[in-house]
C-alpha positions in Angstrom: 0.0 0.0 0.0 1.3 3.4 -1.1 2.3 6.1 1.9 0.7 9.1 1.8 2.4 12.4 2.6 1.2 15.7 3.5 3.4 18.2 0.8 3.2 21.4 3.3 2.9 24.7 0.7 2.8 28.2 1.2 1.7 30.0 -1.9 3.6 30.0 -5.5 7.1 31.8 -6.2 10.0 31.2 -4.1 10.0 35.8 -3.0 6.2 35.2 -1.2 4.9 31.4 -1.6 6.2 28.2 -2.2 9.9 27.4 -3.9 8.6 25.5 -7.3 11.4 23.7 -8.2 11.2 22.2 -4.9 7.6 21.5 -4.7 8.1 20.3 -8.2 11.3 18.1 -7.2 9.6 16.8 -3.3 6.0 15.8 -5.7 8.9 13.9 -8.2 10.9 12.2 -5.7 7.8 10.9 -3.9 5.8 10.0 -6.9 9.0 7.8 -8.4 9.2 6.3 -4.8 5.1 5.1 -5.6 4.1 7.3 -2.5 0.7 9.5 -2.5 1.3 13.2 -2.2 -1.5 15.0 -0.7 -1.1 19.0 -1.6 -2.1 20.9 1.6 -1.6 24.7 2.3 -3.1 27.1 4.9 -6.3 29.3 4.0 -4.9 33.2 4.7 -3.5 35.7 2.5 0.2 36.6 1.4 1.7 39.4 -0.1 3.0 39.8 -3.8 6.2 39.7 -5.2 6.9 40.4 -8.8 9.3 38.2 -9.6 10.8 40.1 -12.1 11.8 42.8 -9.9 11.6 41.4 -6.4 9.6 44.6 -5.7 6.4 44.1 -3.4 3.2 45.1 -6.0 0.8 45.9 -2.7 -1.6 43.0 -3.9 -2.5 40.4 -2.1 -3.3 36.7 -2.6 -4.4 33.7 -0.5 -2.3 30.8 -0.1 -4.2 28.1 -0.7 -5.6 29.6 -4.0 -2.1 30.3 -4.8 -0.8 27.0 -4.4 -3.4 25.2 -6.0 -1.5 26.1 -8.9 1.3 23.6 -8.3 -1.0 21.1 -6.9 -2.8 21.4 -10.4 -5.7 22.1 -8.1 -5.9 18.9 -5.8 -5.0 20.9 -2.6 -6.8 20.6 0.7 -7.5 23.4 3.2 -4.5 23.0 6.0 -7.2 23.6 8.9 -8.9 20.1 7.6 -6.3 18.0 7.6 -5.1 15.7 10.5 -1.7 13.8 11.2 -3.7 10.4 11.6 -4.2 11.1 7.6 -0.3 11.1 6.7 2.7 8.6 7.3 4.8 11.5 6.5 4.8 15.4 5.9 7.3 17.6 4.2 7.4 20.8 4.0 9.3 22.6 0.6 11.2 26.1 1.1 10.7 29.6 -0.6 10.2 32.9 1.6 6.7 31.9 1.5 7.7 29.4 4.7 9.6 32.1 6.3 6.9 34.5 5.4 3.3 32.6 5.4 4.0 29.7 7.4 5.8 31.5 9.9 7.4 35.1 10.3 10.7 33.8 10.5 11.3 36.4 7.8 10.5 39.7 9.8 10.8 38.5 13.0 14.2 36.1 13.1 14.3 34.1 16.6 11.6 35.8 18.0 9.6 34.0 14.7 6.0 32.8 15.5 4.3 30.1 13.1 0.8 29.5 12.1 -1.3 28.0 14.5 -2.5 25.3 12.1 1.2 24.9 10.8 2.2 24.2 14.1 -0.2 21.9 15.2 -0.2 19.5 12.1 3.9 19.8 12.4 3.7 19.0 15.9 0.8 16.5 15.9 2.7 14.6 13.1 6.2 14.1 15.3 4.3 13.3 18.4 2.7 10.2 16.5 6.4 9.5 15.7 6.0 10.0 11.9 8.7 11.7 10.0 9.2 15.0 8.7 11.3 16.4 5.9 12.4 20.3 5.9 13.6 21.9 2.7 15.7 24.9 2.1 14.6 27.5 4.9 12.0 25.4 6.3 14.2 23.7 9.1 13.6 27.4 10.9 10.3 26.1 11.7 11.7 22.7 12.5 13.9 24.8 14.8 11.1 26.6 16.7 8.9 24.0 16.9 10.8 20.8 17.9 13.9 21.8 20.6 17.2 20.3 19.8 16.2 18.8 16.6 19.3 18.7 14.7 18.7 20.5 11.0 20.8 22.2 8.1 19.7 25.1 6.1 23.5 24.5 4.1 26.1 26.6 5.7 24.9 30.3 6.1 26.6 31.8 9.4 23.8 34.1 9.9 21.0 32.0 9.1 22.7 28.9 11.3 23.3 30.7 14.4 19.6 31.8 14.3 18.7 28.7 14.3 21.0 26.9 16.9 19.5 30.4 19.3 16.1 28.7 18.7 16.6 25.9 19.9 18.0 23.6 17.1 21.1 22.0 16.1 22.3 23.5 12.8 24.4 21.0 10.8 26.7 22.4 7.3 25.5 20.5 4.5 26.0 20.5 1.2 22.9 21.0 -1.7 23.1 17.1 -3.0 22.8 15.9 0.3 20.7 16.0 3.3 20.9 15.6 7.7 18.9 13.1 9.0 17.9 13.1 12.8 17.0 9.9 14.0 15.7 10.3 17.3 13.1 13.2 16.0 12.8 11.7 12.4 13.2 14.9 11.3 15.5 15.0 7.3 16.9 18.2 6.1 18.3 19.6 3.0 19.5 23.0 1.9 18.3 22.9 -1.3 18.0 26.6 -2.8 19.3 28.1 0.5 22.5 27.2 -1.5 21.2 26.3 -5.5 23.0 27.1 -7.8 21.1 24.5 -10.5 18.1 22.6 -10.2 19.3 19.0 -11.0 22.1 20.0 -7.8 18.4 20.9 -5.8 16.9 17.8 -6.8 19.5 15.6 -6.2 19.2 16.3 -2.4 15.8 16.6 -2.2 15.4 12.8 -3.7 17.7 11.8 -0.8 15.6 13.7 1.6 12.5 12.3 0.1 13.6 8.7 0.5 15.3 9.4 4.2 11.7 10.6 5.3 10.4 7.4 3.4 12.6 5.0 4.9 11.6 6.3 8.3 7.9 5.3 8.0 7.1 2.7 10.4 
């Protein structure tokens, strides 16, 4: 019987949603592994970036709506999904996790995250399921589960944030991953380092299979 995994997004463009090579590569890597993604994304709005010039446009769009665009439109509501649903949940990066899933963005160390992010996240580890973190995701990993031991890559700033929070930042290369047993929690750095996409997707397989292998 095939796994199914919550794919955690946060809107569509890595400056305000979800990362969409990584959305893209996490939906790959789990579909060639014959597991069931199921799209989920939380129902409140986001700001707009044009992409073009990284400039804020003073629109705004809502999350789920935005990320049903990657899902091809098979997305649930985040609020209506539980972790006795899932064997798994991973979460892709993009500002949108630092800026929709949390306020990691704005707020650093003193970050809050979604209430419904939170809960699902934490609902998921307590049933002892894993939980893969992509790119700038593992700040939430960070807030949300104490001395879980992550990687955003190797970013001094962005590290040391994380280690003040609570986790256990680990250097890591983009075409491979940190895997932490005890919390079955995988990381990989993904664009927090780039440069290419078949560089991204080469650790995000790995990370896809280490929260695989995990499933009890």
């Amino acid at each position: 019987m095939s796994k199914n995994v919550g794919v955690l997004l946060s809107g569509c463009g890595y400056l305000d949603g979800a990362e969409i090579h990584e959305a893209v590569c996490a939906l790959l890597a789990l579909d060639e592994a014959g597991a069931k993604a199921i799209c989920i994304a939380p129902n409140v709005s986001l700001s707009v970036v044009d992409h073009m010039t990284g400039n804020e446009t003073g629109e705004t769009r809502n999350v789920l709506v935005e990320s049903a665009r990657i899902a091809r439109g098979n997305i649930r509501d985040l609020s209506t999904v539980h972790a006795e649903e899932l064997d798994a949940l991973i979460l892709p990066g993009g500002y949108g996790a630092a800026k929709n899933l949390s306020d990691f963005a704005t707020k650093g160390t003193e970050m809050q995250v979604n209430e419904d992010v939170a809960r699902l996240i934490r609902d998921v580890h307590a049933a002892g399921k894993p939980i893969g973190f992509i790119c700038i995701a593992p700040a939430i990993a960070a807030k949300l589960l104490p001395g879980v031991k992550i990687t955003i890559g190797n970013d001094p700033g962005t590290a040391a944030a994380l280690n003040e929070m609570g986790g256990q930042h680990c250097d890591c290369t983009v075409t491979e991953f940190v895997i932490d047993d005890a919390n079955k929690v995988v990381s990989t750095p993904a664009y927090m380092l780039g440069p290419w996409v078949k560089d991204v997707y080469a650790g995000i397989s790995k990370c896809v299979r280490g929260v695989l292998a995990m499933i009890g």
